[in-house]
N, C-alpha and C positions, 0 to 999 in steps of 0.2 A: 379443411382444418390443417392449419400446423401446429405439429406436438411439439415442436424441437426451437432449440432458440440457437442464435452464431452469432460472433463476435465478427462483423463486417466491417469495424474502423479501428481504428488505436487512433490515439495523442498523446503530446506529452509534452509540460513544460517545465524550464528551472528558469529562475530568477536569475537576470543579470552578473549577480556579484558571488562573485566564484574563492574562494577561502581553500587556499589547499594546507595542509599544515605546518608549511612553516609560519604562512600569514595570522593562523589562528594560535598560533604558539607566540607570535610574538605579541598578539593581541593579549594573550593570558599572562606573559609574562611584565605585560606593565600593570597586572592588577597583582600581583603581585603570585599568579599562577603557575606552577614548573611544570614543562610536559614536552615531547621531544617528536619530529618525523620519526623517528626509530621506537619509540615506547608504542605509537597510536597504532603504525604501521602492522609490528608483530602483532599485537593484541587483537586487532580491529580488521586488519585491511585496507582502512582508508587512507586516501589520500588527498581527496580534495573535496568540499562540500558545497552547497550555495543556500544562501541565505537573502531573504526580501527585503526590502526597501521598510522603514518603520510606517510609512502608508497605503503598505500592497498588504492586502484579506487573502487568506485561502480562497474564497470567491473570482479574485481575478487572478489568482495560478489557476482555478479549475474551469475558467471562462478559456484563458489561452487554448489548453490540454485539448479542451471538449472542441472547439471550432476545427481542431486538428483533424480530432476521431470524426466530426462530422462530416468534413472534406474527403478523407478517406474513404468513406460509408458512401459516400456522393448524396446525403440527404443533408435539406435543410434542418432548422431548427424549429422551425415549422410542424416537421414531420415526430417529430419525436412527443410520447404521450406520458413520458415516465422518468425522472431523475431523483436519481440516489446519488447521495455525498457522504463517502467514509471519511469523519475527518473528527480527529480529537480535538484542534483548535480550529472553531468554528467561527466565522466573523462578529457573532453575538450570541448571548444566551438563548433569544428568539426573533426573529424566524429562524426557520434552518438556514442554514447555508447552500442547499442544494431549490430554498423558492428566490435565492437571494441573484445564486446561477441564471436561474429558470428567467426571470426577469431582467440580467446583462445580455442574455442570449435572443429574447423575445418570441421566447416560448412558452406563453402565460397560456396556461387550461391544463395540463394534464397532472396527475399526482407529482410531488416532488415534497423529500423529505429525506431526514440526516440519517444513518449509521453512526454506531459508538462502539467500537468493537477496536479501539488502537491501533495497532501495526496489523490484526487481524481484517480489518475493518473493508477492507475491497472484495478478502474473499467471502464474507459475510452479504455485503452489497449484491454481488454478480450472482449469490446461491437467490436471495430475495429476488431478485429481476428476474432471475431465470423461469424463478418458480410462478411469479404472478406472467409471465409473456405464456408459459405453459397453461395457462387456467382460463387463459383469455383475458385478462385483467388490464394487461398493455400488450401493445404489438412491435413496438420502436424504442429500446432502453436508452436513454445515456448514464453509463453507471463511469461515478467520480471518485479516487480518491485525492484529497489535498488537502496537506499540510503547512505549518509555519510553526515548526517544533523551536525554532530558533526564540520563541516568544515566551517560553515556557522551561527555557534550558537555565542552570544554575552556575554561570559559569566561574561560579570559585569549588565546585567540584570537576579536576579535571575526569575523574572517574566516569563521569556521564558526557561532558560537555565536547567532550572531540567526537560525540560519535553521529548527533542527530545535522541535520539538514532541513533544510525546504524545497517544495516541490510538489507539482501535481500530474496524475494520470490519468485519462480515459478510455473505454471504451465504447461502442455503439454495440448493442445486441439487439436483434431483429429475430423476430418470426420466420421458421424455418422450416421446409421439409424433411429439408437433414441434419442429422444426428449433428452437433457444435457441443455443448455442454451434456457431457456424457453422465458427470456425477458429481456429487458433493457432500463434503462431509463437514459438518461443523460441530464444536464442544466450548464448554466454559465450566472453568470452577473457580468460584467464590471466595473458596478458601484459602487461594493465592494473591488477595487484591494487596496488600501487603509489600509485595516483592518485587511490583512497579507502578507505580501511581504518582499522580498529583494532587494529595490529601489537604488541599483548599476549597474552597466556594466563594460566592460573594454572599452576603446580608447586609440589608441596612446600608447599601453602599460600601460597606468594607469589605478586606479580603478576610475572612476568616481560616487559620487555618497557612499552611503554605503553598501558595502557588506555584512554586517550582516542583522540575521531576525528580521522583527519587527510586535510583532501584540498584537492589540487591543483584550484582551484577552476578555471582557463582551460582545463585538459586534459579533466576533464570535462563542461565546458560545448561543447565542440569535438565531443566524440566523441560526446554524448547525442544533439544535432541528428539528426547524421548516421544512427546506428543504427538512431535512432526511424523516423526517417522509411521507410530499410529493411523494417523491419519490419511498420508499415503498410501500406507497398505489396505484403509478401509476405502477408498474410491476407488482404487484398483481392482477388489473384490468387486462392487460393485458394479464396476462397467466389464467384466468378464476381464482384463487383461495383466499383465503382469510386469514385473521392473524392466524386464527387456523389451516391451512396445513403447518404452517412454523416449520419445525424441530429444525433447526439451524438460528439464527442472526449471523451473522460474519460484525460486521461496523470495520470503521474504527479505529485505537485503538490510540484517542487521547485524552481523558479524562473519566475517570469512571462514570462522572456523566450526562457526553452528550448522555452516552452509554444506562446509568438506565434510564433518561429521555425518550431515541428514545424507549426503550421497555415498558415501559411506555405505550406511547401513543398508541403501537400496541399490548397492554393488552397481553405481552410476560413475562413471568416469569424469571426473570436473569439466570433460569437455564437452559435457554433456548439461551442467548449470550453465544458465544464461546471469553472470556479475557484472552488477553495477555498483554496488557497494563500494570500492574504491573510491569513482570517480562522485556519487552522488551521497554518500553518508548511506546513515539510516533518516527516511523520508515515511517513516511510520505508513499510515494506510496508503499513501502512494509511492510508495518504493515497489510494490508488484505491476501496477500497469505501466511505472516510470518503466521499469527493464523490461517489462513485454514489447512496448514502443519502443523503445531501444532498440532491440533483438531485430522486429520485426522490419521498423525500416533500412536495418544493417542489410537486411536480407539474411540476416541471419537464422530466424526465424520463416516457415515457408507455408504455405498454401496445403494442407492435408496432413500436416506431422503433429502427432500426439502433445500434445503439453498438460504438466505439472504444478499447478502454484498451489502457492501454500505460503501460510503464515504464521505466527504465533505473539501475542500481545497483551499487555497490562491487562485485567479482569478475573483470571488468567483466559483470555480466548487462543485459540486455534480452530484451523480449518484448511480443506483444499478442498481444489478444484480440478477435475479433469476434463480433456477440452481437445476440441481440432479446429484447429481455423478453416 
């Protein structure tokens, strides 16, 4: 019997076309949009983003990502009995996107199915996988986040529009004797949907509604802090250890300041967040395994050191996750 599940691959891709801000400033400013490297910069963090082709799906950023994790892991696709896809924009209403994967990759038989959990949405994914690999349900995860936020952005609100990205991340999680996914905590309340959403649908063939994002950017800058930090200290209790065993922070990468704040509070030293934020936007559910494959093939990330992810997103969801490779 194995009780325990490990993250034995990372991947990770971005789309070709790389937008850093001045390119995306002067994009905005022939629509007639004002916004500056220095306004995005202080506010944000970022600095350069990537955005897809008008006929690249989330499905083929989470195809790249996953052949990564799976080279990595040194298993086929074959091998794998189980894919999860955190992804707000999905390639269609139905199927999911993660049977859409399952079949670019030729991995037809085992469960595969979406998460909707926004920028929460991977550590949502990795707590499910973990928990069905623990039950015996699957033995070989591929848990996906991927996005194409650029399809769903408003770009005559500069407020929102410099901040998201495209991109996707993977992991492999495997049946394990030893301890890998130590704890997890997740939450949502309802009564925040409000303060970030994309309040459209389709009917009848139309959009009903609007389909661009809109969010209350102070409300959720307020609430992230807080949660995150919640939530931290609740997988922490639960795995027995404390802010000083944490090697690595890996949050979610949607503002640098929401980032410095959460370390902050768990008296972490910045050198101690792994940021990508800069160079990759916010990449909503694949902004975490984007910068854990980052980290990791930096070598920055290593073989046995604690890690911290964690997220927080439209619904209002949060969650983390505590972990050792």
């Amino acid at each position: 019997m194995r009780p325990y599940s490990r993250i034995t691959g990372t991947g990770s891709y971005l789309p070709p076309r790389r937008l850093s801000n001045a390119d995306l400033v002067a994009e905005l400013a022939a629509s007639g949009v004002e916004s500056s490297d220095d306004w995005i910069v202080e506010r944000t963090g970022i600095r350069a983003r990537h955005f897809a082709a008008p006929d690249v799906c989330s499905s083929d950023l989470a195809l790249e990502a996953s052949k990564q994790a799976l080279q990595a892991a040194g298993l086929d696709a074959n091998d794998i009995d189980l894919i999860i896809v955190a992804t707000s924009t999905p390639d269609m209403v139905f199927p999911s996107t993660a049977c859409i994967l399952q079949n670019k990759l030729g991995a037809n038989g085992g469960a595969a199915f979406d998460v909707q959990a926004v920028c929460s949405g991977f550590v949502y994914a990795l707590t499910v996988a973990d928990a069905m690999i623990k039950t015996g349900a699957a033995h070989k995860a591929l848990v996906v986040g991927a996005e194409v936020f650029s399809r769903i952005i408003d770009f005559k609100d500069r407020t929102t529009c410099v901040l998201f990205g495209d991109g996707a991340g993977a992991v492999v999680l495997e049946a394990s004797d030893k301890p890998g996914i130590l704890a997890s905590d997740l939450h949502a309340d309802g009564s925040h949907v409000g303060i970030l959403c994309v309040p459209g649908n389709v009917s009848g063939g139309n959009v009903l509604g609007d389909p661009l994002l809109k969010m209350d950017g102070q409300a959720v800058f307020k609430l992230a802090v807080g949660v995150l930090e919640e939530a931290a200290r609740a997988v922490l209790a639960k795995a027995g250890k404390t802010e000083a065993d944490i090697d690595w922070l890996i949050p979610h990468q949607a503002n640098i300041r929401i980032m410095q704040s959460t370390a902050k509070k768990l008296k972490l030293s910045m050198d101690k967040v792994v940021v990508t934020v800069d160079q990759h936007g916010n990449t909503s559910a694949a902004s975490i395994p984007l910068a854990l494959d980052t980290a990791v093939r930096s070598g920055k990330v290593k073989p046995g050191e604690l890690l911290m992810l964690e997220g927080v997103g439209g619904g209002f969801t949060w969650g983390a996750v505590l972990l050792t490779l």
